[in-house]
Every structure is written in structure tokens, then in C-alpha cells.
C-alpha positions in Angstrom: -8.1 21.8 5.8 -10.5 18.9 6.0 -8.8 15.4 6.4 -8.8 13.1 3.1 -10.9 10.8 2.8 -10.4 7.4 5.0 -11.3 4.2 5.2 -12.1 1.0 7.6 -12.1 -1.5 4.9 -10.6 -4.2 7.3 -13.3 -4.2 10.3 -16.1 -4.6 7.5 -14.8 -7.5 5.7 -12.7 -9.1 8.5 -15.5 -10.3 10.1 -17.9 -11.1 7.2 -19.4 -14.9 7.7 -17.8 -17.4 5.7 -19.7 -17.2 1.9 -19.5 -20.7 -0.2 -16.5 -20.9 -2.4 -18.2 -20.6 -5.5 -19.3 -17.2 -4.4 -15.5 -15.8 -3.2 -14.5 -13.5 -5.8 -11.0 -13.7 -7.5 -10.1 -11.2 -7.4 -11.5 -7.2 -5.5 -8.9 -5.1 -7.1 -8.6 -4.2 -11.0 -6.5 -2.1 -13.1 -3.9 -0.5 -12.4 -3.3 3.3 -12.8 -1.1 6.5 -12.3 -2.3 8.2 -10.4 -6.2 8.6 -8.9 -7.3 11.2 -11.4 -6.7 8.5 -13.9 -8.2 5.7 -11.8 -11.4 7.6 -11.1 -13.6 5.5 -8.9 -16.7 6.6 -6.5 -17.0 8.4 -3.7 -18.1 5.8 -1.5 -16.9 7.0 2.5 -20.0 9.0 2.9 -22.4 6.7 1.7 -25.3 4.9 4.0 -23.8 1.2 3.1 -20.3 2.6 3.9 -22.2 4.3 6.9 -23.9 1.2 7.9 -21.3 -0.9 7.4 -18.4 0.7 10.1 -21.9 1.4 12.4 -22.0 -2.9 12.2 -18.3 -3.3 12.8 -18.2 -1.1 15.2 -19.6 -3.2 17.9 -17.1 -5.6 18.0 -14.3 -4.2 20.6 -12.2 -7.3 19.3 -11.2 -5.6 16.0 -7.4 -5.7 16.1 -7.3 -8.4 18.8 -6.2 -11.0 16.1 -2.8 -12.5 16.2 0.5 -10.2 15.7 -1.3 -6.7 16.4 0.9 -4.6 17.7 -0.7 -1.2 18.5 -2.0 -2.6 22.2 1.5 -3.7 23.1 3.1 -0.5 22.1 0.6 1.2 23.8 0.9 -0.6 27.3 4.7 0.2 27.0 4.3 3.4 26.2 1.5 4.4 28.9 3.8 3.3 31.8 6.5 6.5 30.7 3.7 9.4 30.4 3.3 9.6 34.5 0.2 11.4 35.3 -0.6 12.1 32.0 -2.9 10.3 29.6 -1.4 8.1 26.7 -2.2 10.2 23.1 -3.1 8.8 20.5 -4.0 9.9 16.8 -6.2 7.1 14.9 -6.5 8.2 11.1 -9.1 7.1 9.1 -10.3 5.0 12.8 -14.4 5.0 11.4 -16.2 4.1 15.0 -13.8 3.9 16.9 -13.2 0.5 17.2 -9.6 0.6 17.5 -10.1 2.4 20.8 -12.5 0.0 22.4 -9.8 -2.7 21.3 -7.3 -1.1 22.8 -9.5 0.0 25.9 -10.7 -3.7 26.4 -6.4 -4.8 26.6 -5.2 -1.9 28.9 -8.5 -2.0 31.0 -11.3 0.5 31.5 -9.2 3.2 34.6 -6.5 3.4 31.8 -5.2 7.1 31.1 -5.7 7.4 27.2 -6.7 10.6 25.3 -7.2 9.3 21.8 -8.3 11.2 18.6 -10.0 9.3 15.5 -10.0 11.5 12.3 -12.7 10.7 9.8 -15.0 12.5 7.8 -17.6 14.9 8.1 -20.4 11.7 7.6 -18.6 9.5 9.9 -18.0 12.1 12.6 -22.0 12.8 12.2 -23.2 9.0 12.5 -20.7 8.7 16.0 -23.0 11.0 17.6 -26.0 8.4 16.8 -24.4 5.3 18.1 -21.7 5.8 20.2 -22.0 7.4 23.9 -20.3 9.9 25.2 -17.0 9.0 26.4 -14.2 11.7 27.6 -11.3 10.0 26.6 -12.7 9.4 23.1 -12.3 12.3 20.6 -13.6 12.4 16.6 -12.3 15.4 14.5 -12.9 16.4 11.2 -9.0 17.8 10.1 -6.0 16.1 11.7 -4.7 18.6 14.6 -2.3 21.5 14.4 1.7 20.0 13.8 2.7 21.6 17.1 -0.1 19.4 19.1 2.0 15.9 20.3 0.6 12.3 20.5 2.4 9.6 22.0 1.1 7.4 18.8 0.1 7.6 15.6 -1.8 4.8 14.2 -3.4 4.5 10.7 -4.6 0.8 9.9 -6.4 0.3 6.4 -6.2 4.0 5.7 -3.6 5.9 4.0 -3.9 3.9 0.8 -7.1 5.7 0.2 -5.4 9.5 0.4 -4.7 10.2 -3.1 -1.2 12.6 -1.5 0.1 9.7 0.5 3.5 11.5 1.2 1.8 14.6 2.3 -0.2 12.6 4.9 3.1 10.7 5.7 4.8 14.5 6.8 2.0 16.0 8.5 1.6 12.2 10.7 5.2 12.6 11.3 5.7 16.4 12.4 3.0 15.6 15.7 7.1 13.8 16.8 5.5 10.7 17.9 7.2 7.9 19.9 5.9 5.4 17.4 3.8 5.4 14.0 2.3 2.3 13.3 0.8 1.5 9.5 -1.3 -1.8 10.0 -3.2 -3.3 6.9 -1.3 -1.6 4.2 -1.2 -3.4 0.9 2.2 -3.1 0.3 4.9 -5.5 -0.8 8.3 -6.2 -3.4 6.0 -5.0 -6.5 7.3 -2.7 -9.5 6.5 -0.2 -8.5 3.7 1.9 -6.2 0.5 2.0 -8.2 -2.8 3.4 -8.1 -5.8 0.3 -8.4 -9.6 -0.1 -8.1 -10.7 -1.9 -4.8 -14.6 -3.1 -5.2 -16.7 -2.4 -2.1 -20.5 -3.5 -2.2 -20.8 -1.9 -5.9 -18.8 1.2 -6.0 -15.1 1.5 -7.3 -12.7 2.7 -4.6 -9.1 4.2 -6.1 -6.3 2.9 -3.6 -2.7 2.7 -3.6 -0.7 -0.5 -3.9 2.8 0.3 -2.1 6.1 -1.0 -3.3 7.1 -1.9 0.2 10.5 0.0 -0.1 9.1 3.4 -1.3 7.0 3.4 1.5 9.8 3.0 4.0 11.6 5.1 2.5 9.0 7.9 2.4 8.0 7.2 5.9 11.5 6.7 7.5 12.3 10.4 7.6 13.1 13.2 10.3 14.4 11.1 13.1 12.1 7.8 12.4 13.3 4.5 12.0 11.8 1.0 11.1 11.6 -0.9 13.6 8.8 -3.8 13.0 7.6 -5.3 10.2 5.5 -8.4 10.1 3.1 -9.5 7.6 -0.6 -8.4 8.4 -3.3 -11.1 7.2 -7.1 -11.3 8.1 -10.1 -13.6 6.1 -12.0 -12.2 2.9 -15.5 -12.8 2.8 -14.8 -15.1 6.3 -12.1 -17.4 4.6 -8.4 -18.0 5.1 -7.0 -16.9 1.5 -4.7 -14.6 0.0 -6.1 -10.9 -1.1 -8.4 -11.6 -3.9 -5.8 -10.1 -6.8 -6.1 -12.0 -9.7 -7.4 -9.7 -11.7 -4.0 -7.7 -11.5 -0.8 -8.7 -12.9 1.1 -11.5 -11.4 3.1 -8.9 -10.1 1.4 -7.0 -8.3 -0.8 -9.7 -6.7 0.2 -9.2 -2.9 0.2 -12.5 -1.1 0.1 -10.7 2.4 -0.7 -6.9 3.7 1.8 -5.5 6.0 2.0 -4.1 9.4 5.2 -1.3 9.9 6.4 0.3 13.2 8.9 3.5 12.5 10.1 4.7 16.4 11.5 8.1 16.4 15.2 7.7 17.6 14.9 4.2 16.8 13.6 3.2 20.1 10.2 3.3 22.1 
């Protein structure tokens, strides 16, 4: 089975330059829907902007180095209880690979990490243009077999672009992780979960908007617990504001993203 469709929305706008005001849009989400059939939308992950885009952010190592990212922390604490062996870690929808040089850049280069970005077929194609060959680095097409173990499972600005969500959420937790950590998910105390538009350099991307609960809920099964939840904010378009919503309804403009650890047995 190939692995849905991903995204690195975050790394591409993150670190756009600042635009003037009067050009900030108000609002990069529209509509809100059922389901993703009913949303429609483009295909736009295999595309040469999309392409071009995660190829750009890519360079930056410095992609989750902001303030309150947790995945280097975890992962520090975590490498010191695998012995000899490398640190595992799965990276879902992780485009280029910057997550890893991130990480790589905190733990230091003789660190012991095996990690695995899943992406698609385009993406996978385009790391074998710009990226050299590194050992410890792995992309795959289809997220491993549920008997293969990694010490952490990551998936930052991702699984609100898999129309089965809950599916994704029981094959991420059957690889019995120490930690899952969900960074950049638009989720919050809304109605109710909700299918939307997100506007990305002229197509239509459908995504989910998570009522923060039902996630939780739906994530926070067969031995995992939350642990960690912290708001998750970056800049739009290289300012300091809330996600551009305002073409939603007031209630389900979110005023922050969110960042979620669930630790199997309720402890690292």
C-alpha cells in the first residue's frame, strides 16, 4: 500500500520573508466540509512548485529549532536507553528530510540514529537529486511492516492531509513506539473535526481541522497516553499572527496549532 499523501506545509511558509500587510491574506482556509470527497481540492504534493518548494526549505537544518519543539529533547532522552543500538525513528509526511538534519544538528553528527521519512513517490524521486547519500537517512514510499519497531514516531504538519486519519493513527501506533509526537496539527476546542480547503500557491488542498478532544481520544489508544501538549505557533507569510481563518466561522478559527506527545505506558 502506498503511503497517503503528506505534506510539509510548515517548513515552506515558516520561513517565507516578511510580505507588507496589505498583502497578508485573511484568511488561507475556506469552507468547511464532510468529508474530502465533498471538499475536493487538487492534487498538489507532486507538483514542481510543491517540489520546488520542500527542495528550498530543505536547506535550512534549523527547521523545528524554534521555541517549544519537543522531538530533539525526546530524542536525546531516548538515545541514551537504546545502548549500542541506533535511535529509530519514523518521520511521516518528513518532505527533505529536514526534520533529521534538525535533529542531527542538536544530538551532534557521531549520533546513533536510524531514521525513516515516508513521502511520496515524487518526493522520494527529487531526494535522490539534492540530498547526498547518508546511511543513517532512509526515504520509503509505504510506511513499514507493523511488526518493524521505532523508538519514535513523529508526524509534524502531516496527518491532516490523510483523508483516513484514524487509520493512519492505528498503523503509527502498532510500530509500539516509546513516544508519538503530532507537531503542527490544526487542532483545537471547535464543534466538531471538519474537513476545509487550505490555499497553497494556487491549488486547493482538502485538510482536516481537529476538534482537539477527538484527536486525543482517537490517538490515546492501546497502551498510549498524553503526555504533552503545548501550543505550536510559527509566522505566516514571515509575520507574527494568528492562522489566517477568517474566512471560516468564528468557530472554527484556530488561534494556535498544537503540538501532542502520547508515551506508551505513560512514561518515556
Amino acid at each position: 500500500m502506498h503511503a497517503p499523501r503528506v505534506s510539509a506545509v510548515r517548513r515552506v511558509t515558516a520561513r517565507a520573508d516578511a510580505i507588507p500587510q496589505s498583502a497578508v491574506p485573511n484568511s488561507i482556509w475556506e469552507g468547511l466540509y464532510d468529508s474530502f470527497a465533498q471538499a475536493g481540492g487538487d492534487a498538489a504534493f507532486e507538483s514542481a512548485t510543491w517540489l520546488d518548494q520542500i527542495a528550498s526549505a530543505s536547506r535550512t537544518a534549523t527547521a523545528h529549532s524554534g521555541s517549544g519543539y519537543i522531538l530533539s529533547i525526546v530524542a536525546a532522552v531516548l538515545a541514551n536507553r537504546t545502548g549500542t543500538a541506533p535511535l529509530r525513528v519514523l518521520d511521516f509526511g518528513g518532505g527533505l528530510g529536514p526534520t533529521y538534519f534538525a535533529l542531527m544538528e542538536h544530538l551532534g553528527q557521531t549520533a546513533r540514529i536510524d531514521f525513516h521519512v515516508v513521502e511520496n513517490a515524487a518526493v522520494c524521486r527529487r531526494t535522490r537529486e539534492v540530498l547526498p547519500s547518508d546511511s543513517r537517512l532512509t526515504f520509503r514510499e509505504t510506511l513499514p511492516a507493523a511488526d518493524e519497531h521505532f523508538d519514535i514516531v513523529h508526524a509534524g504538519s502531516s496527518i491532516q492531509y490523510v483523508d483516513d486519519w484514524r487509520g493512519l493513527l492505528g498503523r503509527l501506533r502498532a510500530f509500539g513506539s516509546g513516544a508519538m509526537i503530532f507537531a503542527d496539527l490544526p487542532a483545537g476546542k471547535i464543534p466538531a473535526t471538519t474537513a476545509t480547503l487550505q490555499h497553497y500557491y494556487g491549488s486547493r488542498i482538502p485538510c482536516w481541522l481537529f476538534r482537539l478532544d477527538e484527536f486525543c481520544a482517537a490517538a490515546a489508544r492501546d497502551g498510549y497516553v498524553l503526555t504533552y501538549q503545548a501550543p505550536f505557533r510559527r509566522p505566516y507569510f514571515g509575520r507574527d499572527i494568528p492562522p489566517p481563518m477568517s474566512a471560516l466561522p468564528a468557530a472554527y478559527r484556530l488561534s494556535d496549532f498544537q503540538q501532542l506527545m502520547f508515551v506508551r505506558g505513560a512514561r518515556l
